[in-house]
C-alpha positions in Angstrom: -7.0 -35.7 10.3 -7.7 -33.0 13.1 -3.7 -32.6 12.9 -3.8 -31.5 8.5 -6.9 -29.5 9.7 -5.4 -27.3 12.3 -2.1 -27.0 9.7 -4.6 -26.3 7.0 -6.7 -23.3 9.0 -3.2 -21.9 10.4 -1.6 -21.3 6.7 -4.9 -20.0 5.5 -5.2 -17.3 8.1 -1.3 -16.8 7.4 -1.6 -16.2 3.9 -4.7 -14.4 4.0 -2.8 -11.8 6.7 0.1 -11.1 4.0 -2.8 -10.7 1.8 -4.5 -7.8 3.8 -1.3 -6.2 4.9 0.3 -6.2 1.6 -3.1 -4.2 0.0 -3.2 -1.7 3.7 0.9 -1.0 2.3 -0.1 -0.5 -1.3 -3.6 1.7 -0.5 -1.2 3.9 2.0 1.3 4.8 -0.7 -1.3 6.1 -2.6 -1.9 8.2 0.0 1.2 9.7 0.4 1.7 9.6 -4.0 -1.9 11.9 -4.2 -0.5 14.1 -1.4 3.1 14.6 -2.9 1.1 15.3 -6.5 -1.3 17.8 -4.8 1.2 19.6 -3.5 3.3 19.5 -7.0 -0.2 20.9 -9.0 -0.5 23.4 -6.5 3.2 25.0 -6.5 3.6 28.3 -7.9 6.7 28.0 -10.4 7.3 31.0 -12.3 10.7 30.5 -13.5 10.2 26.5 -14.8 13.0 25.4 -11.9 11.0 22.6 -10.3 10.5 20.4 -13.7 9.9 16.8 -13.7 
């Protein structure tokens, strides 16, 4: 029993990590997305060459 218990606690801290690190990847390219669309908005383009 204290065997399936230490095997148990071990995969849940594993799987919790992924967890966490996979939402810190996903919250920092957001990050960088608001940043690149900042800087898009605040381009002066007076001849319509940088179109989406």
């Amino acid at each position: 029993m204290d065997r399936w218990s230490k095997t148990t606690i071990f995969y849940s801290c594993f799987l919790f990590l992924i967890i966490a690190f996979a939402r810190l990847l996903r919250v920092s390219a957001n990050a960088e997305g608001d940043a690149l669309n900042a800087l898009k908005t605040n381009l002066a383009d007076p001849n319509s060459v940088l179109q989406m």
